[in-house]
PADRENLUM-558958 format. One record per residue (C-alpha): z, y, x; residue number from 1; residue in three letters. Coordinates in pm, whole numbers. Each point is the difference from the previous one (the first is absolute). Example, Ala and Ser with C-alpha at 12.3 -4.5 7.8 and 13.67 -1.06 7.14 Angstrom:
# residues 2
<zz 780&yy -450&xx 1230&nr 1&rest ALA>
<zz -66&yy 344&xx 137&nr 2&rest SER>
# end
This chain:
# residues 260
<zz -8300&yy 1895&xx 93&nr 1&rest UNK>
<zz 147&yy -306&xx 188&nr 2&rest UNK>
<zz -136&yy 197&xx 322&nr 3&rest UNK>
<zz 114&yy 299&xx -72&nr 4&rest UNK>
<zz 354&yy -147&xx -26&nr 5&rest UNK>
<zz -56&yy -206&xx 335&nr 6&rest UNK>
<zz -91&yy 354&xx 228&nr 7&rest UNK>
<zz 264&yy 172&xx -184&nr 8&rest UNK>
<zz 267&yy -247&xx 170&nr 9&rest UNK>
<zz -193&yy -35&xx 326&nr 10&rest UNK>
<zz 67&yy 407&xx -14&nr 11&rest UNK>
<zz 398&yy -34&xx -56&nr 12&rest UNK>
<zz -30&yy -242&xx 284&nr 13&rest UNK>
<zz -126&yy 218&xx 211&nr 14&rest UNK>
<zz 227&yy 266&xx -98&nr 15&rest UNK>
<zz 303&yy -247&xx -21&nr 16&rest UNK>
<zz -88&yy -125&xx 374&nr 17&rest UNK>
<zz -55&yy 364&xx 94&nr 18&rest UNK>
<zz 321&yy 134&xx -113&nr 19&rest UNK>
<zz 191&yy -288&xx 172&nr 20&rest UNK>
<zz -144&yy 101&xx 301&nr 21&rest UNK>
<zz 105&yy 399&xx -6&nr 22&rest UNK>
<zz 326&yy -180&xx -153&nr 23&rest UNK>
<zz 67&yy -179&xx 293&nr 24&rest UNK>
<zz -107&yy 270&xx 253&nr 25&rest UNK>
<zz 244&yy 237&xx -169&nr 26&rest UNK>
<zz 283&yy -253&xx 20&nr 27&rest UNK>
<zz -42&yy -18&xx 370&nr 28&rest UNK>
<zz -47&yy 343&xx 49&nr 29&rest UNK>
<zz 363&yy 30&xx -184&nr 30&rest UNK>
<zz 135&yy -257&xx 214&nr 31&rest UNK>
<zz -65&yy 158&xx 315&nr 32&rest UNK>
<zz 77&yy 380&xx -134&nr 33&rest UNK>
<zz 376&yy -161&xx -47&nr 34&rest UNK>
<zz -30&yy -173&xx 330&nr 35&rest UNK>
<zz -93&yy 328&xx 143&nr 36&rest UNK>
<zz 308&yy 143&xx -205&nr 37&rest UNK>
<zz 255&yy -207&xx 87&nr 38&rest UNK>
<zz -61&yy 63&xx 351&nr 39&rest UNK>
<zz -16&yy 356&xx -10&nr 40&rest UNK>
<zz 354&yy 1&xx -206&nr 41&rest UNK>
<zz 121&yy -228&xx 296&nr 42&rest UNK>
<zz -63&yy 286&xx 224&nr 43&rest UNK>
<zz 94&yy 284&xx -222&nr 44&rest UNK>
<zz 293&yy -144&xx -138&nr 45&rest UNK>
<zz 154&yy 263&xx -190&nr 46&rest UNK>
<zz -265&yy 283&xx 20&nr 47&rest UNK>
<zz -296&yy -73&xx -220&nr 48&rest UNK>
<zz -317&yy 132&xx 165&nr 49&rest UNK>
<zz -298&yy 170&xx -122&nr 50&rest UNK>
<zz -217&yy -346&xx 73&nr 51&rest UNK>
<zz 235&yy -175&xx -217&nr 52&rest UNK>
<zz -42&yy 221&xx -282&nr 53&rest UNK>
<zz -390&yy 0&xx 20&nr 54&rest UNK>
<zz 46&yy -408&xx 36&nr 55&rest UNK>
<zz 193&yy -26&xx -301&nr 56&rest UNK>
<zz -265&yy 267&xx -226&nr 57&rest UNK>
<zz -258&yy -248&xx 149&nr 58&rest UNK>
<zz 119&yy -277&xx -115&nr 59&rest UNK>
<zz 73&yy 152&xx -331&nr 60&rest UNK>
<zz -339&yy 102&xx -44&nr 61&rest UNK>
<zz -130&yy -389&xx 85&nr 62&rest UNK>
<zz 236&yy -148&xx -267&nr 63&rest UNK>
<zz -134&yy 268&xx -270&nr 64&rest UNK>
<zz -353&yy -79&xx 88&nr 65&rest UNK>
<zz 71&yy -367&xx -20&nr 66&rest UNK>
<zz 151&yy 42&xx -319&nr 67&rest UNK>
<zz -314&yy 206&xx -120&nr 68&rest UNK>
<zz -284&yy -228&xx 117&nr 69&rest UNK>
<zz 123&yy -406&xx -57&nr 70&rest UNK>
<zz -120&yy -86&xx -315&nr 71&rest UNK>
<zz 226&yy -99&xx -305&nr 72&rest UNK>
<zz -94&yy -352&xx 8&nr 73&rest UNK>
<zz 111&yy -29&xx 417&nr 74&rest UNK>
<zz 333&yy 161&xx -57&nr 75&rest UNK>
<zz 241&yy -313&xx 16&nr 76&rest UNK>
<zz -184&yy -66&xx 359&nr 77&rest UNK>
<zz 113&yy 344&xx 165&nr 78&rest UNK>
<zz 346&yy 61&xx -135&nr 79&rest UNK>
<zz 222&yy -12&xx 181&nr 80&rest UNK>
<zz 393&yy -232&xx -65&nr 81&rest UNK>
<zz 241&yy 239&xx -138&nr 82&rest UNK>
<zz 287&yy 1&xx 242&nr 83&rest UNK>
<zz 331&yy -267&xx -76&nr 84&rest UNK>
<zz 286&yy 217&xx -163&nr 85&rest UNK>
<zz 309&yy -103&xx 162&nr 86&rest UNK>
<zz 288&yy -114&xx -204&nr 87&rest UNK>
<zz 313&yy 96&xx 90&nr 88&rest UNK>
<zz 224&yy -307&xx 75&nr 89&rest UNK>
<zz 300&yy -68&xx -152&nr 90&rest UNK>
<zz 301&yy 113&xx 127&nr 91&rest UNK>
<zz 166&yy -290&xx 149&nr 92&rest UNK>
<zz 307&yy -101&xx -179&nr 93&rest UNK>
<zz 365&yy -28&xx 186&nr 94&rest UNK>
<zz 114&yy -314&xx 82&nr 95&rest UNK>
<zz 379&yy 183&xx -154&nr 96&rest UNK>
<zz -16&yy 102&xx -332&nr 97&rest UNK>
<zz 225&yy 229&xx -159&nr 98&rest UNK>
<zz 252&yy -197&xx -219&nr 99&rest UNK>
<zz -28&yy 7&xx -370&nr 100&rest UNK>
<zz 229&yy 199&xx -206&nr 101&rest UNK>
<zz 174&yy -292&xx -171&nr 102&rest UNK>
<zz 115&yy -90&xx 417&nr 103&rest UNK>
<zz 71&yy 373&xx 58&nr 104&rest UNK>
<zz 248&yy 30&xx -326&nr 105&rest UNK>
<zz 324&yy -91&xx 183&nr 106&rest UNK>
<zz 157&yy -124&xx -359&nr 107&rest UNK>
<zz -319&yy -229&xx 1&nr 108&rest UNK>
<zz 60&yy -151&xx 379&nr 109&rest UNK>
<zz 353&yy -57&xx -75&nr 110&rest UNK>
<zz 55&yy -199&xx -315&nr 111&rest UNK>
<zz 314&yy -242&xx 47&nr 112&rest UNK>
<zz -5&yy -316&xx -96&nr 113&rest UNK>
<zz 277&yy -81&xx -298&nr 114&rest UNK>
<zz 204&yy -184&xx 268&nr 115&rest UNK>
<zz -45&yy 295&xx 224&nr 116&rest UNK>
<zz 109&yy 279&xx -239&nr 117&rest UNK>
<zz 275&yy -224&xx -104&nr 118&rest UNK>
<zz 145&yy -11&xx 330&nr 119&rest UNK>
<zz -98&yy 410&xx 14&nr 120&rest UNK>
<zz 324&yy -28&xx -323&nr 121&rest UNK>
<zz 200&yy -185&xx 207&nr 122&rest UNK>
<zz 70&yy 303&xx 211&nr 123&rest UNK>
<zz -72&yy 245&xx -258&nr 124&rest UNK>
<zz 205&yy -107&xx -253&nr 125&rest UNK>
<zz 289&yy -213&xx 156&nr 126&rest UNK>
<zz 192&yy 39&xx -286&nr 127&rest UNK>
<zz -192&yy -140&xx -254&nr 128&rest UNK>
<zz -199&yy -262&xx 205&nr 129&rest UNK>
<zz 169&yy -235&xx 181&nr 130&rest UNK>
<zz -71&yy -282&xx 264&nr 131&rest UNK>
<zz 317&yy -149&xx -47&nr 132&rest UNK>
<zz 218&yy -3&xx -275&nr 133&rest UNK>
<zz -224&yy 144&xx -264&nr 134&rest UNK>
<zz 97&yy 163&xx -331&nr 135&rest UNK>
<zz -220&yy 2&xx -335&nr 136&rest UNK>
<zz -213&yy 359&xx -53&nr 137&rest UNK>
<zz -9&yy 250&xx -236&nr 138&rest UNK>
<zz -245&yy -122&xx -321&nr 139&rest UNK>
<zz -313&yy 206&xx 52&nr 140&rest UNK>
<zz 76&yy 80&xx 414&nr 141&rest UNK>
<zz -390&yy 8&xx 30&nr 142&rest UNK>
<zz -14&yy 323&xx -185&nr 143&rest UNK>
<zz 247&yy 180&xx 217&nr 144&rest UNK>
<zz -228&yy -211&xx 308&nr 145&rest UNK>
<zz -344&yy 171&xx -118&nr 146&rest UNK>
<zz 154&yy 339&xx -30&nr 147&rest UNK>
<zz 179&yy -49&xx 371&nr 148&rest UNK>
<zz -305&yy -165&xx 169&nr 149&rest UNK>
<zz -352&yy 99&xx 51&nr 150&rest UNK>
<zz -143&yy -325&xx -18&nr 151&rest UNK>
<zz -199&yy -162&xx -318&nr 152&rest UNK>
<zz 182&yy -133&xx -260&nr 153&rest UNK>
<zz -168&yy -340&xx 21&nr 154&rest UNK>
<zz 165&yy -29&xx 393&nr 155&rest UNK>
<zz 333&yy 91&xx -118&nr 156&rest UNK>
<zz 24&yy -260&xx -269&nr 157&rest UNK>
<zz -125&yy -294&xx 216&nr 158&rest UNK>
<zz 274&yy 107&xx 253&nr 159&rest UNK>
<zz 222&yy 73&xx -229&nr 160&rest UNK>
<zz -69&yy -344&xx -162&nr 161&rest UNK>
<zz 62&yy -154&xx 369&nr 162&rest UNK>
<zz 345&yy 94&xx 59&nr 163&rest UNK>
<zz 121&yy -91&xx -384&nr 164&rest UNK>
<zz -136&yy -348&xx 51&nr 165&rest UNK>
<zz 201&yy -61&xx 306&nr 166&rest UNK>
<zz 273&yy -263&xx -73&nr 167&rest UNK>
<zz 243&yy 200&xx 95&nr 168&rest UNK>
<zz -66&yy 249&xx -243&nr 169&rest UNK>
<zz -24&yy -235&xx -262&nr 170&rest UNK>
<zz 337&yy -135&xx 122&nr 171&rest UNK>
<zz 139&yy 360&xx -73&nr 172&rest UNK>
<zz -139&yy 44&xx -348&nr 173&rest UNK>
<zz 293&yy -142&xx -219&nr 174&rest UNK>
<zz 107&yy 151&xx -307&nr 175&rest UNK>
<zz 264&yy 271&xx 13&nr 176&rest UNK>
<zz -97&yy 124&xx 398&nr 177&rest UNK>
<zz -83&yy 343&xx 54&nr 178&rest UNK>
<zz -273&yy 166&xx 44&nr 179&rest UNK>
<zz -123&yy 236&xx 232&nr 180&rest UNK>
<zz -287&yy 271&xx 35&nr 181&rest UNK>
<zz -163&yy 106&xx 319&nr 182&rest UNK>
<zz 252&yy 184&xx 88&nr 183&rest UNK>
<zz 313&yy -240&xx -9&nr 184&rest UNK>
<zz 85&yy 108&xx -358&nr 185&rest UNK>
<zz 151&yy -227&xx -259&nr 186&rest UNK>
<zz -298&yy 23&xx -261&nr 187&rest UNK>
<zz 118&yy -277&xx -268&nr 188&rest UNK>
<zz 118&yy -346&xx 11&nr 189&rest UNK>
<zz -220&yy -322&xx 11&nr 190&rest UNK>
<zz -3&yy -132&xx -374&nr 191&rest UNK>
<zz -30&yy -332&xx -148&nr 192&rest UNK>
<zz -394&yy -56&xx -35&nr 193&rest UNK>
<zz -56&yy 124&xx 350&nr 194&rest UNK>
<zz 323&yy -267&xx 120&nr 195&rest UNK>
<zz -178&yy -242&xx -176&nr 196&rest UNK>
<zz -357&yy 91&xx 134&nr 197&rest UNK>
<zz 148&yy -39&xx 361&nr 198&rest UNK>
<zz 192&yy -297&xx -93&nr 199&rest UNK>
<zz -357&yy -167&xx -86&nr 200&rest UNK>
<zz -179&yy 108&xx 330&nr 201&rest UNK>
<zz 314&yy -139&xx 190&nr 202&rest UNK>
<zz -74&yy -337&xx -135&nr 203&rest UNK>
<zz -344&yy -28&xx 66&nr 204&rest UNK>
<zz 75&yy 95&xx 367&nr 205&rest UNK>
<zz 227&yy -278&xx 15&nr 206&rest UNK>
<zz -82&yy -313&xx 156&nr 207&rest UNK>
<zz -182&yy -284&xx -198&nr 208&rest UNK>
<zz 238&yy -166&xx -236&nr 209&rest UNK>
<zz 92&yy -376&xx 39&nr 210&rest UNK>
<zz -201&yy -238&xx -239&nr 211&rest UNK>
<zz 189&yy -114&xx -257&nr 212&rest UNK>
<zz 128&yy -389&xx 34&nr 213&rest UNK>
<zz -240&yy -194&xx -237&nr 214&rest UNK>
<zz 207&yy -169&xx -297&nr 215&rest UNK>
<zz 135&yy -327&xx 46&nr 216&rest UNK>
<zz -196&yy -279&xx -144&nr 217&rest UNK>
<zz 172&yy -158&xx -295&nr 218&rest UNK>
<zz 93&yy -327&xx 96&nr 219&rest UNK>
<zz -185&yy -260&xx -181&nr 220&rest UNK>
<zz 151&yy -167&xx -345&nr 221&rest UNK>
<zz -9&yy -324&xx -47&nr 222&rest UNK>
<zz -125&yy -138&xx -258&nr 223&rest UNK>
<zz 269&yy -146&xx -262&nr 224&rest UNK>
<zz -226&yy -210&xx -222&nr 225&rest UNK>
<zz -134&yy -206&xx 276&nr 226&rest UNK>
<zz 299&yy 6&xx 169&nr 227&rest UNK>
<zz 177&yy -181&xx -343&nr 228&rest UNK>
<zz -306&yy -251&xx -30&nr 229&rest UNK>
<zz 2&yy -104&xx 287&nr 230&rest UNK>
<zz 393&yy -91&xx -34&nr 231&rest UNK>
<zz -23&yy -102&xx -339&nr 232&rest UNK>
<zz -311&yy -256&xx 166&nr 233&rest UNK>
<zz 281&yy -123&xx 298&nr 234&rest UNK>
<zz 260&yy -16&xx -290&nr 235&rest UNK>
<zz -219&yy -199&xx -235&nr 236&rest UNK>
<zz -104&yy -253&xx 333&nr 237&rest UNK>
<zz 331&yy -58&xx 61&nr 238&rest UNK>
<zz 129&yy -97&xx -359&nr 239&rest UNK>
<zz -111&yy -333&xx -109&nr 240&rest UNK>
<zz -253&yy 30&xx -319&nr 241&rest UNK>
<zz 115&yy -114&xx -326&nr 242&rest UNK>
<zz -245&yy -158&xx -193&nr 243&rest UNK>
<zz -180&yy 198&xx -242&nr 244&rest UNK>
<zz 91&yy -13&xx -342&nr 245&rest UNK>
<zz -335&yy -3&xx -297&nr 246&rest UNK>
<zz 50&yy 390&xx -106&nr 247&rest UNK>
<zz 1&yy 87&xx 396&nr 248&rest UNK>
<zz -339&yy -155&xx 90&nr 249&rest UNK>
<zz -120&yy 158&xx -389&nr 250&rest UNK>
<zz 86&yy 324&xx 118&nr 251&rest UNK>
<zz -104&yy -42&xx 357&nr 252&rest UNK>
<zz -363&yy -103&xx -117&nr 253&rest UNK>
<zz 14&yy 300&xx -245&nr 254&rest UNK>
<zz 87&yy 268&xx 313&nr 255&rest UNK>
<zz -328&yy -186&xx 143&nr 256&rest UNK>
<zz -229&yy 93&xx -223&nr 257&rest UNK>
<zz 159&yy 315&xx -99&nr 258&rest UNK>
<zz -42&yy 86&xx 393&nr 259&rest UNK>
<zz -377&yy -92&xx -7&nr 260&rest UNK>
# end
């Protein structure tokens, strides 16, 4: 059995070594055939010849009979790399790309600032806001602002809120002073809360108020009690003593003891 098994290998061997051989013959056979082709195409250029058609059946007929005879177990010697796909390459990016739509939106480029657009009211509305003498506006002007201007509502507040906090506006907010809308028109007088409002913010823009002068220090009283011992002491040193009747020194010892 075991020497069966050892001529049966010796026989694929032989086979194996055999086929390698025709396999390597018909690879060199191949390789000149395309040498042979190349050359011929050289010369030809554009016209195929009839050569180059009987080259090209020949060496279709060597890779089917190559195919046919290698064995099943020498295939991964004889095949041949499949050829590299090329991947496309990227497109190369420009350096300039187009800008983004927020850019593009001209509204979106050109957003004042609240001290911009307030200077923008200066010449659109000169009779309503002023840079010099300035006179109170109409209660609820930032309605009649978002309906004019095209701008968000939050922008027109905060410059809106600007100008009314200028001193000089506050200056001109007093109770009983007209009014006026966008347009110059009297809309209402300034009442008493909004005087009073003013009246506040003018104070706090004033300058730091002077400490107030600490109170004097009382001035320090003098004792009366000690002040009468002590001269009732001086008097009683500059009397002579009498002499001490029997009831004085009783009621003098008495105190004594009373005292302890």
């Amino acid at each position: 059995m075991a020497a069966s098994l050892m001529n049966m290998l010796d026989d694929l061997e032989t086979r194996l070594e055999r086929t390698q051989a025709e396999l390597q013959a018909l690879r060199e056979e191949n390789q000149r055939l395309k040498q042979q082709l190349a050359l011929k195409d050289a010369q030809a250029q554009s016209v195929p010849s009839s050569e180059t058609a009987t080259t090209i059946e020949t060496e279709t007929h060597n890779e089917e009979v190559l195919s046919d005879d290698a064995p099943a177990q020498d295939t991964k010697a004889f095949e041949e790399e499949p050829a590299e796909e090329k991947v496309p390459e990227p497109e190369e990016v420009s350096a300039e790309k187009a800008p983004s739509e927020a850019a593009s939106d001209p509204k979106t480029a050109s957003v004042p600032s609240p001290h911009a657009l307030l200077n923008q009211w200066y010449e659109r509305y000169p009779k309503a806001f002023f840079k010099g003498h300035t006179k109170p506006l109409k209660v609820g002007i930032h309605q009649e602002l978002a309906e004019r201007e095209e701008w968000p509502n939050k922008l027109i507040r905060r410059a809106l809120a600007n100008y009314v906090n200028l001193p000089r506006y506050i200056k001109a907010v007093r109770e009983g002073v007209e009014r006026v809308d966008l347009d110059g028109q009297p809309a209402g007088k300034v009442d008493k809360q909004s005087a009073l409002h003013a009246a506040e913010k003018r104070g706090d823009q004033k300058g730091p108020q002077p400490s107030k002068k600490a109170p004097p220090r009382p001035k320090p009283v003098a004792h009366k009690p000690r002040q009468e011992a002590a001269e009732q002491a001086e008097s009683e040193k500059s009397e002579p003593r009498k002499p001490l009747s029997m009831e004085d020194k009783l009621l003098g010892l008495q105190q004594k003891f009373k005292g302890r």
